[in-house]
TIVO-537276 format. One record per residue: residue number from 1; residue in three letters; y, x, z of N, C-alpha, C in turn. Coordinates in pm, 1 decimal. Last residue first. Layout:
REM residues N
(NUM,'ala',(Y,X,Z),(Y,X,Z),(Y,X,Z))
...
***
This chain:
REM residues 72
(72,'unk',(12417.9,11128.5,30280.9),(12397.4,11244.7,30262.9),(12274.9,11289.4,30322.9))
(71,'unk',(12590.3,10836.0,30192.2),(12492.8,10881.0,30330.6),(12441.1,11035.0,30226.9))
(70,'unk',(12896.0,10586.7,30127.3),(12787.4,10720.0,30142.2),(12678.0,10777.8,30271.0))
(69,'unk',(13056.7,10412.9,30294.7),(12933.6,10341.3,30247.0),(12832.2,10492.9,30232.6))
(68,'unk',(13279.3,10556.1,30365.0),(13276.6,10481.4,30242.6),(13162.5,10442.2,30209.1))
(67,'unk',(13258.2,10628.0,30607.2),(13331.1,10524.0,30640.4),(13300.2,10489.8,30501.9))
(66,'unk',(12923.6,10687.5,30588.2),(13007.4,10709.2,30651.7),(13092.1,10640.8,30624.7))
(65,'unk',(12506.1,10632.9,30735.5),(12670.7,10591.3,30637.8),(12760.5,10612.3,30673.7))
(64,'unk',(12323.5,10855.5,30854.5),(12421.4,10734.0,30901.9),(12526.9,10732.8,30779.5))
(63,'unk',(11984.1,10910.0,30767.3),(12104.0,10926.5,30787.3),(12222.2,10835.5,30829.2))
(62,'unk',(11661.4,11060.7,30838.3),(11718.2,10961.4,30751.2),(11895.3,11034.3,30767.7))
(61,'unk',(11282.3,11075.0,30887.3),(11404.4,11118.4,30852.3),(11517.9,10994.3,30803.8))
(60,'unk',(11152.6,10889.8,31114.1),(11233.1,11043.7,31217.7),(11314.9,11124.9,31086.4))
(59,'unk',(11042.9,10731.4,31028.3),(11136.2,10720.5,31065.8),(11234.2,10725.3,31159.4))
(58,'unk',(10874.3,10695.1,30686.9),(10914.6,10847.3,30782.2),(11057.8,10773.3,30899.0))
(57,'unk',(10795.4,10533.7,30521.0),(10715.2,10559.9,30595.7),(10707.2,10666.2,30675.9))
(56,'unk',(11129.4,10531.9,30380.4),(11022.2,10492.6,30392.9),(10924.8,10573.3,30429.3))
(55,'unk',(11391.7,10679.2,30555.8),(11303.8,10730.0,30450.0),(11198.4,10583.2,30455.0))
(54,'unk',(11692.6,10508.9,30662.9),(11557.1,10590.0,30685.7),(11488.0,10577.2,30580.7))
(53,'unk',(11973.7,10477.3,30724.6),(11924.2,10502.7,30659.1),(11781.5,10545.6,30707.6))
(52,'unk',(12231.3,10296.6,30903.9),(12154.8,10387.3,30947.1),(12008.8,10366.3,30832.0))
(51,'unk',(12555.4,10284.2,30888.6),(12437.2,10175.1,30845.8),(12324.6,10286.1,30853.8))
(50,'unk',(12835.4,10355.2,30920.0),(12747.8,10354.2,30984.0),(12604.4,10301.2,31002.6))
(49,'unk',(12987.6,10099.8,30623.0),(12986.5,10218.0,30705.7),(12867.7,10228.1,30856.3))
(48,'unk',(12953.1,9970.0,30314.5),(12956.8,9941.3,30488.5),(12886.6,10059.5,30530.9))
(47,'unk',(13134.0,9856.6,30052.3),(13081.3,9974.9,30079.5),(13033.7,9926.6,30252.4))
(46,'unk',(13105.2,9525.4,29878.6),(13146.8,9643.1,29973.6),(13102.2,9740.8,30050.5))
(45,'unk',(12982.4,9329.2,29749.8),(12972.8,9495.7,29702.6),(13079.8,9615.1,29773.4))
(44,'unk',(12937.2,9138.2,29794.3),(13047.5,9127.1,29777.8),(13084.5,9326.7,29731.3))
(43,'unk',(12674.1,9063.3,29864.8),(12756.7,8964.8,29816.2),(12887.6,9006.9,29752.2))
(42,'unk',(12544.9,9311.7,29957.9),(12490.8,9251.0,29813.8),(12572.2,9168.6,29744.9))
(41,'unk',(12721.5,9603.9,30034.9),(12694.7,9450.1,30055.7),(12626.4,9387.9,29926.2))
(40,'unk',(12630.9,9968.6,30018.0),(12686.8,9810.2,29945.8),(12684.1,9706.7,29978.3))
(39,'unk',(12567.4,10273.6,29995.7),(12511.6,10160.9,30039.4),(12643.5,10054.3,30075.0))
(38,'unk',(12481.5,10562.3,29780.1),(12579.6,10442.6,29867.5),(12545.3,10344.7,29897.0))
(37,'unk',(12339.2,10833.0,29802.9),(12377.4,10714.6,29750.3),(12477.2,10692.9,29828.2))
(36,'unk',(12070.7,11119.7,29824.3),(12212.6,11069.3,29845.0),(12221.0,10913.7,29739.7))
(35,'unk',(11866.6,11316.1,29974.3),(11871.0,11189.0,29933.6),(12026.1,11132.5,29925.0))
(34,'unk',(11694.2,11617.4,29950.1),(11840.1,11587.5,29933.3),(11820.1,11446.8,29904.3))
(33,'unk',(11380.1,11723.5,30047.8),(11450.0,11714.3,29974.5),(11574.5,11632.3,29991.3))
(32,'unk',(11178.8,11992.3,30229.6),(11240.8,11863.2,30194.6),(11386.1,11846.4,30105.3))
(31,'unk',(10884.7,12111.5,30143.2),(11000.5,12121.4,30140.8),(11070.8,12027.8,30137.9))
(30,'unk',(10580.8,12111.4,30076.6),(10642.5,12053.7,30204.8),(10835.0,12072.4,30242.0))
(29,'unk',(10539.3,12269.1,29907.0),(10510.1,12110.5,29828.6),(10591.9,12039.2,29971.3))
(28,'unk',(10462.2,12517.5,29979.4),(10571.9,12491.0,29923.2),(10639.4,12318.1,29871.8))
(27,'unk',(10267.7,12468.0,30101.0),(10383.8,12531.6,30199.9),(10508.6,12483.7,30125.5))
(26,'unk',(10060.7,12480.7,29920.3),(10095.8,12359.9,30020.5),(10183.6,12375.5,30085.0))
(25,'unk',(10042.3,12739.5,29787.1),(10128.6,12650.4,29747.1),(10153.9,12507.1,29788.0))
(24,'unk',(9825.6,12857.9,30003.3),(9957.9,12873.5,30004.9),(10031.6,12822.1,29939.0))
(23,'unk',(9579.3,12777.9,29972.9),(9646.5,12700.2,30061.6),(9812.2,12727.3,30081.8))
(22,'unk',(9437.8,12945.7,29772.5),(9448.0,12803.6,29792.8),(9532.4,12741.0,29865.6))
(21,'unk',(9496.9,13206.2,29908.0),(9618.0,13137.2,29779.9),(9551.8,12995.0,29729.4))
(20,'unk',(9394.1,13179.2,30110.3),(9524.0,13197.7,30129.6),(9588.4,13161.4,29961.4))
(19,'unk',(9101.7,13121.4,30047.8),(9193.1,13068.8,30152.5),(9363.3,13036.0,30097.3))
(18,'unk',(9074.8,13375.0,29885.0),(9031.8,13273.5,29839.3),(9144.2,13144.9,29907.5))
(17,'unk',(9030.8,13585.1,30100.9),(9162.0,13570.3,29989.2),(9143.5,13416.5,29914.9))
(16,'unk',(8875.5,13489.8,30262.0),(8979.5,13503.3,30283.3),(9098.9,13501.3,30223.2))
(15,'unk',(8660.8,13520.1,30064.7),(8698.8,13374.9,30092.2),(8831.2,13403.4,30204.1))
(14,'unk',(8678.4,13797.3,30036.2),(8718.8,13720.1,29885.5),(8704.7,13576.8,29982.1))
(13,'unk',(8582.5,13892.4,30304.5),(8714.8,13969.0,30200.3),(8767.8,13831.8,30141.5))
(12,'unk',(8335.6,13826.1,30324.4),(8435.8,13748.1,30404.7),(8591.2,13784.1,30372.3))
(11,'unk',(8245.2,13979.6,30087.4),(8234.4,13849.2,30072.6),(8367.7,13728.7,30196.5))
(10,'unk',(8183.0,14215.2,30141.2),(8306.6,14143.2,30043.2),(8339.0,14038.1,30052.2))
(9,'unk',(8000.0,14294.9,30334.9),(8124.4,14301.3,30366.0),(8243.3,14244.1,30260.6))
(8,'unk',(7759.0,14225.1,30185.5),(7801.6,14129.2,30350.8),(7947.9,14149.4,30326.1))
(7,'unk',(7758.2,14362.0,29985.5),(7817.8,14291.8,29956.3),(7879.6,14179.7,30111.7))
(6,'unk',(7975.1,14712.8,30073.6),(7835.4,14614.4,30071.1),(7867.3,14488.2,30057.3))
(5,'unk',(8133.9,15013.4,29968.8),(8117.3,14876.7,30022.2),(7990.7,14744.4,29986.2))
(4,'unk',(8078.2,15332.9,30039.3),(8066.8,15208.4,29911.4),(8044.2,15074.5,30016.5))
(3,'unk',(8300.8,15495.9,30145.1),(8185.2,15408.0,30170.7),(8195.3,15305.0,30062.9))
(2,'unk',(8390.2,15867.9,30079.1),(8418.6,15690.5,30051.6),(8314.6,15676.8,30069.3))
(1,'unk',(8535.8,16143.8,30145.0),(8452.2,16060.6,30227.5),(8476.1,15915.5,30189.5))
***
């Protein structure tokens, strides 16, 4: 017992599929990534601690310097 399938019915098939692997390597592009350094006095190049880091144009991400200037 097979129904040959019609095209009405492929069609919302293939833009479904269509959809999903268009849009599924945007999932992946959203991963965040590892920012590390040190942060320095300009004058005197000392490390300074607790100095609160933020991403440019994000500034809900970031981090706090620890006693050696590093931020993770």
């Amino acid at each position: 017992m097979t129904r040959k399938l019609r095209k009405r019915d492929v069609i919302p098939l293939l833009v479904t599929v269509f959809l999903l692997v268009a849009l599924l390597p945007m999932a992946s592009l959203a991963q965040s990534r590892r920012v590390t350094g040190k942060i320095t006095a300009s004058g005197n190049s000392e490390a300074l601690q607790g100095v609160n880091v933020l991403l440019k144009g994000n500034s809900r991400k970031g981090a706090i310097t620890d006693n050696q200037g590093g931020s993770r």
